[in-house]
N, CA, C and O atoms as CSV, one atom per row, in Angstrom:
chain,resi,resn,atom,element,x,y,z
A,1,UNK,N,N,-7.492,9.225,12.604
A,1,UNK,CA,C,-6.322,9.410,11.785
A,1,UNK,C,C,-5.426,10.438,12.488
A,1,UNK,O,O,-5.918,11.251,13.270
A,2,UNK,N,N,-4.185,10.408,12.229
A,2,UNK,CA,C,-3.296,11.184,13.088
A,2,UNK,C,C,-3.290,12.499,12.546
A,2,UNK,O,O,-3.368,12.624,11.324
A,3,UNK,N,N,-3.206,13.521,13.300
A,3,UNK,CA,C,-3.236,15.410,12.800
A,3,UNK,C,C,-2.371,15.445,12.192
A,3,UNK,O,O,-1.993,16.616,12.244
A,4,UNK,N,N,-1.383,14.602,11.255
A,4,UNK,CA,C,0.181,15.369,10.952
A,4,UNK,C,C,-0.354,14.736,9.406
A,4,UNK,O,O,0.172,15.202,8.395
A,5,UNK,N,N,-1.717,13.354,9.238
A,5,UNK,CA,C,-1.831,12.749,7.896
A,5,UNK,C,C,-3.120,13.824,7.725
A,5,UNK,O,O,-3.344,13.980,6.524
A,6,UNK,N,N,-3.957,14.545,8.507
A,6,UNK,CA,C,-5.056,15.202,8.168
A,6,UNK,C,C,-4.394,16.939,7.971
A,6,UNK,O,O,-4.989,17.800,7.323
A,7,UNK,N,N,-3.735,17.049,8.327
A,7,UNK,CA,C,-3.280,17.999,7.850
A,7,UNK,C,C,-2.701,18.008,6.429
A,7,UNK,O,O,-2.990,18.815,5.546
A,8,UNK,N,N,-1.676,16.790,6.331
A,8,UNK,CA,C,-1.185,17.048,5.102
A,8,UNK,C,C,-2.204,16.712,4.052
A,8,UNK,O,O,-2.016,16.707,2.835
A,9,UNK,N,N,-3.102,16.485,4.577
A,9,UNK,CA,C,-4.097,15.921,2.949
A,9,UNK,C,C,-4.908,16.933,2.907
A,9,UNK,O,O,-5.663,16.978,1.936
A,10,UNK,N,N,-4.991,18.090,3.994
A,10,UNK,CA,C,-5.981,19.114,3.979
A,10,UNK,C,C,-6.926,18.559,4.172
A,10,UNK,O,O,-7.104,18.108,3.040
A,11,UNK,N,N,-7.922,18.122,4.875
A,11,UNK,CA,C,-8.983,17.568,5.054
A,11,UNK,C,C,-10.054,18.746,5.705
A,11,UNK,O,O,-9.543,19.300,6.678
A,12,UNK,N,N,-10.914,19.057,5.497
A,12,UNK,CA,C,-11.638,20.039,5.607
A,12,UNK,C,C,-12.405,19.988,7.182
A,12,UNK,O,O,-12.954,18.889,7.253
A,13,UNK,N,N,-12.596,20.637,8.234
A,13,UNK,CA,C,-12.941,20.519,9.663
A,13,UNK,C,C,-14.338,20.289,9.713
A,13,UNK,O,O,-14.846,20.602,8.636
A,14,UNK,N,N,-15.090,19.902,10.467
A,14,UNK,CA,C,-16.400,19.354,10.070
A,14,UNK,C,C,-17.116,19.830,11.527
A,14,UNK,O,O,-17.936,20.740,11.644
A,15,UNK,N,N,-16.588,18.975,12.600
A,15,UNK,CA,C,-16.738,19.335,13.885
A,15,UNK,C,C,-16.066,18.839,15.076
A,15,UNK,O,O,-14.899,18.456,15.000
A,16,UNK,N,N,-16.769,18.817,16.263
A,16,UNK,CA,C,-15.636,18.472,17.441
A,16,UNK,C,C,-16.943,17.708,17.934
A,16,UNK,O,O,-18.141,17.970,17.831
A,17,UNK,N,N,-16.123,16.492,18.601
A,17,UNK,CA,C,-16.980,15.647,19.550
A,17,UNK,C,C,-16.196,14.700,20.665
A,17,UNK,O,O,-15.040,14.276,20.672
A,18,UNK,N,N,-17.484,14.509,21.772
A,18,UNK,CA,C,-16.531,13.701,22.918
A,18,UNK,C,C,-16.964,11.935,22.312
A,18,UNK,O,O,-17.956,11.523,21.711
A,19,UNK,N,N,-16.237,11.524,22.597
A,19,UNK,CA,C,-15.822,10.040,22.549
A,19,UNK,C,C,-15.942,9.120,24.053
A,19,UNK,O,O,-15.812,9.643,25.160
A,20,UNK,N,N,-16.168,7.914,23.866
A,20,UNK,CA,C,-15.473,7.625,25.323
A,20,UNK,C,C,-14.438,6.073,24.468
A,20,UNK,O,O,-14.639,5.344,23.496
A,21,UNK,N,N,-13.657,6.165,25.217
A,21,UNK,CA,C,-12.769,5.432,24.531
A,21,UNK,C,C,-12.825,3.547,25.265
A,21,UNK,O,O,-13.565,3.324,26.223
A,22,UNK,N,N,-12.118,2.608,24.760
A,22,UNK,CA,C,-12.326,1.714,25.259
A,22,UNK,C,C,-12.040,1.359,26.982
A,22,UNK,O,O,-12.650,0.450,27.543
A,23,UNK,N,N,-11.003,2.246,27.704
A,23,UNK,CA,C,-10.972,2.433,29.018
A,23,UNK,C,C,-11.814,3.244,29.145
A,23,UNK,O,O,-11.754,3.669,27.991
A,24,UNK,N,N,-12.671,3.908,29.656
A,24,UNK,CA,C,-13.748,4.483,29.340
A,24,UNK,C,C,-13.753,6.119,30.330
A,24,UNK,O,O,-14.441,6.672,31.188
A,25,UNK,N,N,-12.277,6.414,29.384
A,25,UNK,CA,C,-12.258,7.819,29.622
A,25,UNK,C,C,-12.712,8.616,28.068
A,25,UNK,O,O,-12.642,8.233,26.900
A,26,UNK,N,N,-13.199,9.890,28.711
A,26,UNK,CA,C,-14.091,10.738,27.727
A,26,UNK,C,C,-12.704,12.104,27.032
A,26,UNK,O,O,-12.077,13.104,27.381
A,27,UNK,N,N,-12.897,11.253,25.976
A,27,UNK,CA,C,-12.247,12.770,25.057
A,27,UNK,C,C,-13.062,13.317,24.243
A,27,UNK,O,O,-14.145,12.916,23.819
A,28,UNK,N,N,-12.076,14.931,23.904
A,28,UNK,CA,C,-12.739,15.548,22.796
A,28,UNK,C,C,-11.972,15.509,21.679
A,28,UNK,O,O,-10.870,15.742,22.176
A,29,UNK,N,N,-11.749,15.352,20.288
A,29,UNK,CA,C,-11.524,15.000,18.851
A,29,UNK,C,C,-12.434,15.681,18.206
A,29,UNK,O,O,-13.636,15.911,18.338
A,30,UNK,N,N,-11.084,16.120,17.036
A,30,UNK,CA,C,-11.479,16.934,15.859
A,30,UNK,C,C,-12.328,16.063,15.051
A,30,UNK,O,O,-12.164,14.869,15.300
A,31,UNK,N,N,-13.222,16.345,14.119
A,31,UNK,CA,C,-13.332,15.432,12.914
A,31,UNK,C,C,-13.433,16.285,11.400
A,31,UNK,O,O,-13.942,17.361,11.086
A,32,UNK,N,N,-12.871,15.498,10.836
A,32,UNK,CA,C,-12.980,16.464,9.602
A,32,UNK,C,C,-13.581,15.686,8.659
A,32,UNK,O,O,-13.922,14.611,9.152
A,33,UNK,N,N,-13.804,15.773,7.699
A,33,UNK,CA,C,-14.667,15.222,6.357
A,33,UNK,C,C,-13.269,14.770,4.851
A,33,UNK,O,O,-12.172,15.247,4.560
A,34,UNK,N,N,-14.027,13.781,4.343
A,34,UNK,CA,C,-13.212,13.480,3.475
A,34,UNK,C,C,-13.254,12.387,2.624
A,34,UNK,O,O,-13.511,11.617,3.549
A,35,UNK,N,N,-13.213,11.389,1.311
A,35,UNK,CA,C,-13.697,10.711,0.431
A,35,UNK,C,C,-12.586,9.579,0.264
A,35,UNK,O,O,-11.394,9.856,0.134
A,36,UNK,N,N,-13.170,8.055,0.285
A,36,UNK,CA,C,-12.686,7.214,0.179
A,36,UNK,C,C,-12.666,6.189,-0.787
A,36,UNK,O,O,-12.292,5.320,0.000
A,37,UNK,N,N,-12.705,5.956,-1.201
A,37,UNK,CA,C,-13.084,4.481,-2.656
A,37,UNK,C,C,-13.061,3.021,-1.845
A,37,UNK,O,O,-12.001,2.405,-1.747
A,38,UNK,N,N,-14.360,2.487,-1.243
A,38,UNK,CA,C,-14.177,1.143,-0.545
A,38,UNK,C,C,-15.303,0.277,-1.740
A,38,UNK,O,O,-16.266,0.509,-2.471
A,39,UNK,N,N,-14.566,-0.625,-1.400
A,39,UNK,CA,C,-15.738,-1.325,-2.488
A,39,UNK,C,C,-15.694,-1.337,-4.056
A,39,UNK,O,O,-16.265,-2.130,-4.805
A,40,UNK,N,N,-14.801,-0.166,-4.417
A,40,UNK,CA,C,-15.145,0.484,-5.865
A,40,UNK,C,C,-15.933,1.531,-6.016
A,40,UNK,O,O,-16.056,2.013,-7.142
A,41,UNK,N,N,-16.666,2.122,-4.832
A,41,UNK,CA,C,-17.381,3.071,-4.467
A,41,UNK,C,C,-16.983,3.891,-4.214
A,41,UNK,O,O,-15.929,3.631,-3.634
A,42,UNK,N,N,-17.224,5.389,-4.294
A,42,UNK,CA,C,-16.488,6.602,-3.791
A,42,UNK,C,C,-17.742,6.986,-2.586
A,42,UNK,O,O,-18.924,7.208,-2.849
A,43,UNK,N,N,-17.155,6.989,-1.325
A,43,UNK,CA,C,-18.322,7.827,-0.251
A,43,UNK,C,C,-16.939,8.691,0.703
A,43,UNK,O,O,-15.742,8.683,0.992
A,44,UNK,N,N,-18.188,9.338,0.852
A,44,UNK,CA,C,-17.807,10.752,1.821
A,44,UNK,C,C,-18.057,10.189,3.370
A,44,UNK,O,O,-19.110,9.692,3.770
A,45,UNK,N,N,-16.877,10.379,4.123
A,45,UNK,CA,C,-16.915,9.899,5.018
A,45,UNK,C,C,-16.487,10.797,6.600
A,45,UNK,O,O,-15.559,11.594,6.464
A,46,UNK,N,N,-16.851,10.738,7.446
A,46,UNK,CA,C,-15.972,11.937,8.907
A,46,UNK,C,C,-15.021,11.214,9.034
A,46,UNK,O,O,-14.946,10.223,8.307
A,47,UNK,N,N,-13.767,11.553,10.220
A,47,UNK,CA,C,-12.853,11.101,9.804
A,47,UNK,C,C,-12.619,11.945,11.834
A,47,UNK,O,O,-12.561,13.110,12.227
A,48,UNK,N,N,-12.559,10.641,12.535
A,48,UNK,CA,C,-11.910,11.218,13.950
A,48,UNK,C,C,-10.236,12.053,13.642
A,48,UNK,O,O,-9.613,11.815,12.607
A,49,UNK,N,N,-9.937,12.596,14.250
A,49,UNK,CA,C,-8.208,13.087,14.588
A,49,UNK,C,C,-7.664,12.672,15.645
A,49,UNK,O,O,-7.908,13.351,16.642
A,50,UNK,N,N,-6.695,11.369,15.842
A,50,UNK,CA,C,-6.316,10.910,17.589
A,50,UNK,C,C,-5.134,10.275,16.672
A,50,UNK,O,O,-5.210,9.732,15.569
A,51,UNK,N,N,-4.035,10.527,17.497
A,51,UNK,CA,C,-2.706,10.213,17.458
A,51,UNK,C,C,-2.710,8.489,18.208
A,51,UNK,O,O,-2.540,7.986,19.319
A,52,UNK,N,N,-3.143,7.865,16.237
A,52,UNK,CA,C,-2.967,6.276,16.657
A,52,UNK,C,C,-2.876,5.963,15.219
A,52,UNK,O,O,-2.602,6.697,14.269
A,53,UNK,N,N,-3.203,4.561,15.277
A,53,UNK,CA,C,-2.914,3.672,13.961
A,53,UNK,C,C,-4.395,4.002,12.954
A,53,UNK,O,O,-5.442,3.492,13.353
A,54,UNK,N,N,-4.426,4.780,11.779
A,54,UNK,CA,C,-5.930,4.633,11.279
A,54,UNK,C,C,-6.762,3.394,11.164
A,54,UNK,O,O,-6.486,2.384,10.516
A,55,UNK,N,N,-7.705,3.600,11.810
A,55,UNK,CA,C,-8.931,2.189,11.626
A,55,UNK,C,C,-10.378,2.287,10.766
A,55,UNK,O,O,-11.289,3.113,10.817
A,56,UNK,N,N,-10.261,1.563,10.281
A,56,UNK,CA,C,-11.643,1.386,9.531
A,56,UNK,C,C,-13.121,1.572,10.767
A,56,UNK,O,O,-13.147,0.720,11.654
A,57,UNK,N,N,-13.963,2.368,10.773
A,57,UNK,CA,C,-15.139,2.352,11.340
A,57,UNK,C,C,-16.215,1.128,10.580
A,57,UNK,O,O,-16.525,0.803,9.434
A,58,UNK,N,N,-16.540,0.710,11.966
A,58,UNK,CA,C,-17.229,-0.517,12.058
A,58,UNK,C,C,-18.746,-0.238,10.593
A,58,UNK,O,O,-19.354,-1.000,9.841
A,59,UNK,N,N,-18.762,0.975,10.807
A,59,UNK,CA,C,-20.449,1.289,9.715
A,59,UNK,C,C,-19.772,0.992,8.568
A,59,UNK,O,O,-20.384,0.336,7.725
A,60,UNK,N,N,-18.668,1.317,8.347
A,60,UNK,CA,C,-18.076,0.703,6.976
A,60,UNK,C,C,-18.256,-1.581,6.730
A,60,UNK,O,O,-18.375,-2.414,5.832
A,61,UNK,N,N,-18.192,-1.531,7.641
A,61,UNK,CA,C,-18.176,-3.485,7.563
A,61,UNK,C,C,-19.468,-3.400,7.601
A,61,UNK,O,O,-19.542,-2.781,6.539
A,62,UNK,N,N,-20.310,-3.475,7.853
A,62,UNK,CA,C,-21.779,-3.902,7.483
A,62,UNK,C,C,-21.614,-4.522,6.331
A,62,UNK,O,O,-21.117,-4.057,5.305
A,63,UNK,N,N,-22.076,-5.676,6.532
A,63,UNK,CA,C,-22.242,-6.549,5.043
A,63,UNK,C,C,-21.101,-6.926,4.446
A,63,UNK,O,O,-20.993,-7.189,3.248
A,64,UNK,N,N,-19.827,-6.974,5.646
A,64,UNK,CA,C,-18.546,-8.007,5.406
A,64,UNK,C,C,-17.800,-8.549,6.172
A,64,UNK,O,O,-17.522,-7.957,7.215
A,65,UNK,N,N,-17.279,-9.751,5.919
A,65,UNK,CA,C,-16.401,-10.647,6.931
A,65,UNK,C,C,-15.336,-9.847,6.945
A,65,UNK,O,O,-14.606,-9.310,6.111
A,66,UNK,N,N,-15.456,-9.917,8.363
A,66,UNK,CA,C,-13.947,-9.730,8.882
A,66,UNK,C,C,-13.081,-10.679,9.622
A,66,UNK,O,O,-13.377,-11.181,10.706
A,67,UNK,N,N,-11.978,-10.890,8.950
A,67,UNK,CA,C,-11.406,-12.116,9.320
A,67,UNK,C,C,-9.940,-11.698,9.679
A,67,UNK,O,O,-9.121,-11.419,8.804
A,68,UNK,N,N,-9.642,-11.670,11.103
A,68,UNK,CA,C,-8.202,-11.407,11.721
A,68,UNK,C,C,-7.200,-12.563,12.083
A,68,UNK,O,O,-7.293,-12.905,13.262
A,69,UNK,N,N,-6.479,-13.088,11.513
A,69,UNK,CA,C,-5.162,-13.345,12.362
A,69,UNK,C,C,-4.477,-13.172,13.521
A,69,UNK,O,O,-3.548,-12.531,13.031
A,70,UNK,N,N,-4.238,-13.234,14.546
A,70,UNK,CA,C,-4.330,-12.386,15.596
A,70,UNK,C,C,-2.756,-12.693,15.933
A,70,UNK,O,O,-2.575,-12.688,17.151
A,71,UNK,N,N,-1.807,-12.905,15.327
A,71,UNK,CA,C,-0.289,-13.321,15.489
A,71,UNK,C,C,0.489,-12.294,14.337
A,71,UNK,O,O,0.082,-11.989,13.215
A,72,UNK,N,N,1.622,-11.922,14.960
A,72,UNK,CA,C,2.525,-10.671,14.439
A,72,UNK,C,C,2.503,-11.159,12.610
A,72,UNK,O,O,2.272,-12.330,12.309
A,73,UNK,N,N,2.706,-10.352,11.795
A,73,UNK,CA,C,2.402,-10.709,10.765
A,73,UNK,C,C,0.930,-11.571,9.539
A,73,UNK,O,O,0.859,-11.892,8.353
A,74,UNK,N,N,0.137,-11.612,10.590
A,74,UNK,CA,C,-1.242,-12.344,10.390
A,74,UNK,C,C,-1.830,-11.909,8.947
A,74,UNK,O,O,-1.169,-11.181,8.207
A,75,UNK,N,N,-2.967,-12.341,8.625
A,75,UNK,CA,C,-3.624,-11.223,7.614
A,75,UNK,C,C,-4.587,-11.450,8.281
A,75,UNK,O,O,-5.052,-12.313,9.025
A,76,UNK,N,N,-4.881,-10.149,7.720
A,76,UNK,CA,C,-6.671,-9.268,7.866
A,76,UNK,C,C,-6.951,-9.153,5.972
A,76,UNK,O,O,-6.410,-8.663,4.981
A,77,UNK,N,N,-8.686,-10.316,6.510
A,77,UNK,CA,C,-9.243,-10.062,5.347
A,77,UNK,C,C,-10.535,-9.930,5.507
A,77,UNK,O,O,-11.184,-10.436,6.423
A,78,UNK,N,N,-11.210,-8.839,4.097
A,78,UNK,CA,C,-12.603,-8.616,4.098
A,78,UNK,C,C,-13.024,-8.849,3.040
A,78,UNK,O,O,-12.654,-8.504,1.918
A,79,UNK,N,N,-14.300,-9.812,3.594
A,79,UNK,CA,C,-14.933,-10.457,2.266
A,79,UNK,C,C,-16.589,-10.059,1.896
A,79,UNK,O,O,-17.362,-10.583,2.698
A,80,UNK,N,N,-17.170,-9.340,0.970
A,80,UNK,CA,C,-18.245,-9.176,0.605
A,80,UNK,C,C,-19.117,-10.143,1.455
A,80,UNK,O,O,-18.742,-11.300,1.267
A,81,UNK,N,N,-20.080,-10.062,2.264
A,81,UNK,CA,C,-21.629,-11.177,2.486
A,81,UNK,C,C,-22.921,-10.979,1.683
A,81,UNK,O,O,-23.639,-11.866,1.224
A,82,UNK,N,N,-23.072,-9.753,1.606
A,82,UNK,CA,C,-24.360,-9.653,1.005
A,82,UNK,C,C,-24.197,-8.759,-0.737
A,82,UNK,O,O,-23.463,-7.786,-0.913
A,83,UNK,N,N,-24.806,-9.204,-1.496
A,83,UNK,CA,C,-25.187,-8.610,-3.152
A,83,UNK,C,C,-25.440,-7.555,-2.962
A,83,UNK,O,O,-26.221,-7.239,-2.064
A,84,UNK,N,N,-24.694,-6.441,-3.971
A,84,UNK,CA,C,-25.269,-5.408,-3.890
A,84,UNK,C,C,-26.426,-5.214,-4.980
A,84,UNK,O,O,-27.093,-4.180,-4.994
């Protein structure tokens, strides 16, 4: 999430870690902590800091389709697989 949306929400600092990114250079990123409602569920979640578009972490999809469009305007949808 970008430092200018974790700042303004106050998000509390948690720790620092290196990454390697998909070109597979190594950064270091803040992470801070912070609570989401997915599902209808409230969980506590870390939360990287990198000046980009926010993305859902993959541990969150476990146990749902993800279905992309891959053309300007597309939809992205996620569909339950397994009963809770």
């Amino acid at each position: 999430m970008p430092p200018a949306f974790i700042a303004a929400l106050r998000l509390p600092f948690h720790s620092r870690q290196q990454v390697i990114l998909g070109d597979g250079n190594v950064h270091s990123l803040d992470v801070h902590t912070g609570t989401l409602e997915w599902d209808g569920q409230r969980q506590r979640i870390e939360i990287d800091t990198a000046d980009t578009t926010p993305l859902v972490g993959v541990a969150m999809m476990y146990g749902y389709k993800l279905t992309v469009e891959d053309i300007d305007g597309g939809k992205v949808t996620i569909e339950l697989l397994l009963n809770r």
